[in-house]
N, C-alpha and C positions, 0 to 999 in steps of 0.2 A: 897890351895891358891885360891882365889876368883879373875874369872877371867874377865880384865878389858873392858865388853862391850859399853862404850863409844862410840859413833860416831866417824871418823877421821876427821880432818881439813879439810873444803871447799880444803886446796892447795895438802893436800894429796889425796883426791879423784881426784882433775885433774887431776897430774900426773901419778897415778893410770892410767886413762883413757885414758892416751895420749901415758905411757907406752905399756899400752897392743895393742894399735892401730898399734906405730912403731912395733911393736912384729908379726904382724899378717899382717900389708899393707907395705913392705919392702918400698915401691919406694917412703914412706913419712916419712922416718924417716934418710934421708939424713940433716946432717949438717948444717945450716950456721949461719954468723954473721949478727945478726940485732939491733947496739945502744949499742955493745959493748957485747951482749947474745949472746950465741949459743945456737940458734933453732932450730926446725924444722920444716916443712911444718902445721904437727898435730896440733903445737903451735899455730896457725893461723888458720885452719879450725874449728878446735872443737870450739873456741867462736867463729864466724861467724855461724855454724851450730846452738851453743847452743840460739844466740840473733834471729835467721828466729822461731827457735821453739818458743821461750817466744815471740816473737812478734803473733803468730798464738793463741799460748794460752792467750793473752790479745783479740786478738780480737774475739777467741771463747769466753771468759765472758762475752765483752761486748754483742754479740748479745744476748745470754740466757739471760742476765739481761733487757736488750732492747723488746726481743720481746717474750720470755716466762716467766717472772718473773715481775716487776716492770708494762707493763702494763696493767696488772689486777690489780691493786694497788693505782697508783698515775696516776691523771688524766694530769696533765701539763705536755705533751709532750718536752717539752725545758727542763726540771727539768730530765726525764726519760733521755735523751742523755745527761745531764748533767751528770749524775749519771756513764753511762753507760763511758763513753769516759774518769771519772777519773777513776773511778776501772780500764781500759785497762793501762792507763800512771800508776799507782801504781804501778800495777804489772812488768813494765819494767820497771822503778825505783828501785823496789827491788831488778829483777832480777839482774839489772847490779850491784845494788851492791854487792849481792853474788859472782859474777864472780869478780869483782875486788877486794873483800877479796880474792876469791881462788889464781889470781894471787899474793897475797903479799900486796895489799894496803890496810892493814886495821888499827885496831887500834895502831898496833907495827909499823906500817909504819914508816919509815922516813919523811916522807909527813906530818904525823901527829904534827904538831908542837904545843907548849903550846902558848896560847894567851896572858893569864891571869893568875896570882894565882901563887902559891907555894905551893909545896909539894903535901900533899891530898888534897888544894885546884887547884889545876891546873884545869884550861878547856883548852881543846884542842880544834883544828880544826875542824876535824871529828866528835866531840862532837856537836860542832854549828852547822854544817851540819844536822845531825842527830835530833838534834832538831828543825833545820830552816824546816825541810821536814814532821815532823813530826804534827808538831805546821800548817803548813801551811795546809795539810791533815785535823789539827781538825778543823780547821775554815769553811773550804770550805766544808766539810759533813756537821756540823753543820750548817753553812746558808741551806742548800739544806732538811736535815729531818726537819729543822724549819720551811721551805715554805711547806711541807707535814704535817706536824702536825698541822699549822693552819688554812689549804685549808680542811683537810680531816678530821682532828679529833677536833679543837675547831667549827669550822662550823658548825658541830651540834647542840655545846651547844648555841652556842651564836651568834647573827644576826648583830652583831657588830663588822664587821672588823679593827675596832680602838682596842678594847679590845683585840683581837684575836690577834692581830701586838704585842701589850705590852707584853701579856701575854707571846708567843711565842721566840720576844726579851728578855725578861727578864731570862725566860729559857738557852738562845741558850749563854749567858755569864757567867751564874755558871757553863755549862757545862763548856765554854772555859776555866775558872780561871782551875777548879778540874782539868779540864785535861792537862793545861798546868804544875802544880805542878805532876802527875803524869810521864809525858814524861819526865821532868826537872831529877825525882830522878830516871828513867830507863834508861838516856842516858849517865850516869857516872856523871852527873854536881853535884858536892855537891853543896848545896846552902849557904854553909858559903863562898863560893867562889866569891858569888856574891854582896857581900858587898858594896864591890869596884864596881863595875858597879852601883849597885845602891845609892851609893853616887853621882858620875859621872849623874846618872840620873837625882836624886835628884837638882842637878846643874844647869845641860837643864831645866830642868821644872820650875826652877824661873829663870830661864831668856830666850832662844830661844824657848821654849816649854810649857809656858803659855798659849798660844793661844790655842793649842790642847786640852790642860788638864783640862783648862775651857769650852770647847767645850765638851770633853769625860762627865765632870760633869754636865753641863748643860744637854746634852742628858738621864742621869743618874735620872736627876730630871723630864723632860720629861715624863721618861717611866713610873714612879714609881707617880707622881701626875697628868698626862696627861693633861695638859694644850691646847694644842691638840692632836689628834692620826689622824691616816691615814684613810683619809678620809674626814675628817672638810673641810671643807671652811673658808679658812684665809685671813686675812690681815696684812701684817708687812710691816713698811716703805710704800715703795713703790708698795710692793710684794703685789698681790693678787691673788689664785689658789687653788688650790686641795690638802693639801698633799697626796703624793703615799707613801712617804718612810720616817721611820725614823731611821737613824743609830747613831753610837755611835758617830760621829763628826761634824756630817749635816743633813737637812733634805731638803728632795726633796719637790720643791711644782711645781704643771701642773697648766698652766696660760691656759686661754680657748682659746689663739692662740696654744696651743701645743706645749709651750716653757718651757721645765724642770728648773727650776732655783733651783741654790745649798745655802739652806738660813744656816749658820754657827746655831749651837742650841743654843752658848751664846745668840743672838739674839732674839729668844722668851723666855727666862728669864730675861733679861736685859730693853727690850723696850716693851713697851705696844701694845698688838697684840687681833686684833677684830676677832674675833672666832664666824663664824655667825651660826655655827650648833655645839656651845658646850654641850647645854643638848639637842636639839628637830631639828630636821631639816626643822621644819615648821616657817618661818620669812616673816616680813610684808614689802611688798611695797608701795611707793607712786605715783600715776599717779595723775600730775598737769594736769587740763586742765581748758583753758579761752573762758568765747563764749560772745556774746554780753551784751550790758545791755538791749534787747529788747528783750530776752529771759526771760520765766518762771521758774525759779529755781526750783519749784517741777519739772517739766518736763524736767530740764537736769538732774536729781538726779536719776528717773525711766529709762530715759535712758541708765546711767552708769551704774547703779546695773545690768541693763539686758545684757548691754554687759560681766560685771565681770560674770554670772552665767552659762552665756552660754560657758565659754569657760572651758576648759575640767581642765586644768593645775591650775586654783582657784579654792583652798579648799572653801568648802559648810560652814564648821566649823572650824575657823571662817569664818562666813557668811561676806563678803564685807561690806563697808558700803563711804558714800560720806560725807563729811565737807564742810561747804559752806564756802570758806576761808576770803576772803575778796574783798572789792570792788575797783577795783585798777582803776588808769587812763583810758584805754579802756575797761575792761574787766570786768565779773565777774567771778571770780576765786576759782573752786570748786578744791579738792582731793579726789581721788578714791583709796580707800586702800582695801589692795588684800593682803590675804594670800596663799602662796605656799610652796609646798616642794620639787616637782622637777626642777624649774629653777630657786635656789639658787646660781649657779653658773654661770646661762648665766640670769641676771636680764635684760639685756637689749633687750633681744630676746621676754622676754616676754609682755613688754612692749610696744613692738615694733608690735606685734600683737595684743595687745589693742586698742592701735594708729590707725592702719589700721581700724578696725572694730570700733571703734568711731565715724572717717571720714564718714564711709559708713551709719552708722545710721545718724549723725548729718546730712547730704545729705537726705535722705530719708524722715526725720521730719521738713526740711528748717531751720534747725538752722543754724544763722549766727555765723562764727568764725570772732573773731575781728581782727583789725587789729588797730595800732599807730593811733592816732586821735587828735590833737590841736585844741583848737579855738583861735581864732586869736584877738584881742582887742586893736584897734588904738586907743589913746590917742589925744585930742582934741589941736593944738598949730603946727599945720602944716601952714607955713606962709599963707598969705593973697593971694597972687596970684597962690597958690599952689590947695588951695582950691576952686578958680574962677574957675579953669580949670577941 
């Protein structure tokens, strides 16, 4: 006869261990009633004893993963104690659940109640548990090796953190789908079971759950034709900023007050959105500026060019150049156009140091800046003794 080495039940090994304890520590294997059981002391110490060890052994991983493993690896210190602080909570998540299979709460539980379904299609409680924990696990690794893979391994290839974002998003949800169908059929859920929920779903989604699922699709078309990526410099509505982020429902854009605004993604496929660094991050500005009509237009035109050349932040190519615009009421009124690529985002800083340094030459060369000017023309039929006087 071939003899049956199988492991024994998580509750058989407890007892096991709780037996041999009362057997050998007499003074804890006294009696009592707790909740309707008869226990003993053992009953109580051994899981207290067993959660102080698994609480030691989560926090011996974390540190090895913290400070001998991970970093030599991933530079983003926030991402490494990310990392570090879930693998400690997994592990007491597991553990506990091992220990509350041994005592009896598992899938035979009474606890265990059916939600949904009939027959082979039944899901249970324990089952959504299991998959809410599991499912939650893949998301949160997957955000965390997708900030590693496009910090430390597309970085390489490509100088384009817009690209690197898509890329790595686009990634980081075929994993989620595969893995979520994997967890689905190892945690007992058949999927003809889900039928029904996703009818139910099907429901929400054309009517309280439009809004998401045009938002998940919008984001969807986002990633895949990139109308912008992270990075750009945008305009929608009202909105104009940075984006940092783009996720499956919204996308973060940084105003240059340092105000995160959450723009819905239906939103830039729906409304017409000014993308001022979609293929080149070099865009042209315009600096009005008006000086007298007793000025020499060659000689405010030398002036501007020289101010545009001298400063660090206008590109050389394209070279600046001035429009002599028109001749207005007091003025006459040239445009100084400056190309940049680093203050696409703060235009008005750069401007604003143009402005200064203008001032300073236009002072230096006595050019006059104009100011409102009328002439005045009285009409002849003011009475007779008006004009005596």
């Amino acid at each position: 006869m071939i003899q049956d080495t199988s492991a024994d039940p998580p509750i058989a090994v407890l007892e096991k261990l709780i037996n041999y304890i009362n057997e050998n520590v007499p003074v804890l294997s006294d009696k009592f009633s707790l909740l309707g059981e008869e226990i003993t002391a053992t009953h109580i110490i051994v899981p207290i004893v067993y959660l102080i060890l698994l609480n030691l052994l989560g926090n011996l991983c974390r540190s090895v993963l913290i400070n001998r493993i991970l970093t030599h690896r991933v530079e983003d210190r926030k991402t490494i104690l990310s990392i570090g602080n879930t693998t400690k909570y997994t592990i007491l998540i597991i553990g506990v659940a091992i220990l509350l299979a041994s005592i009896g709460v598992d899938s035979n539980s009474n606890w265990n109640k059916t939600i949904f379904g009939k027959d082979e299609n039944q899901v249970k409680l324990f089952d959504l548990i299991r998959f809410a924990f599991l499912f939650t696990l893949l998301v949160y690794f997957t955000s965390k090796l997708k900030s590693i893979f496009v910090k430390q391994v597309l970085s390489k290839y490509s100088t384009d953190i817009g690209v690197s974002q898509s890329i790595g998003t686009i990634i980081q949800y075929v994993v989620i789908i595969i893995g979520a169908f994997i967890i689905i059929q190892n945690v007992g859920i058949n999927l003809g079971s889900l039928n029904v929920l996703a009818g139910a779903l099907g429901v929400g989604i054309g009517f309280g759950l439009q809004n998401i699922a045009n938002n998940f699709i919008s984001g969807l078309i986002i990633l895949f034709e990139r109308p912008i990526k992270v990075g750009d410099r945008i305009e929608v509505g009202s909105v104009q900023g940075d984006v940092i982020k783009v996720s499956a429902r919204a996308t973060t854009v940084n105003t240059n007050d340092n105000i995160s605004i959450i723009v819905p993604n239906s939103e830039f496929i729906n409304q017409r959105v000014i993308n001022w660094s979609h293929n080149d991050r070099s865009i042209r500005f315009h600096v009005p500026v008006g000086v007298s009509y007793n000025e020499d237009p060659a000689k405010i035109k030398k002036i501007l060019l020289s101010v545009a050349e001298k400063n660090s932040d206008v590109l050389k190519r394209p070279a600046p150049d001035v429009l002599f615009v028109e001749y207005a009421d007091s003025s006459l009124n040239f445009d100084l156009m400056i190309w940049t690529s680093t203050y696409i985002n703060k235009p008005t800083v750069l401007k604003s140091q143009l402005y200064y340094e203008i001032f300073e030459r236009f002072k230096e060369h006595g050019v006059e800046i104009p100011f409102p000017q009328r002439d005045l023309h009285l009409r002849s039929g003011w009475p007779a003794e008006s004009r005596a006087k």
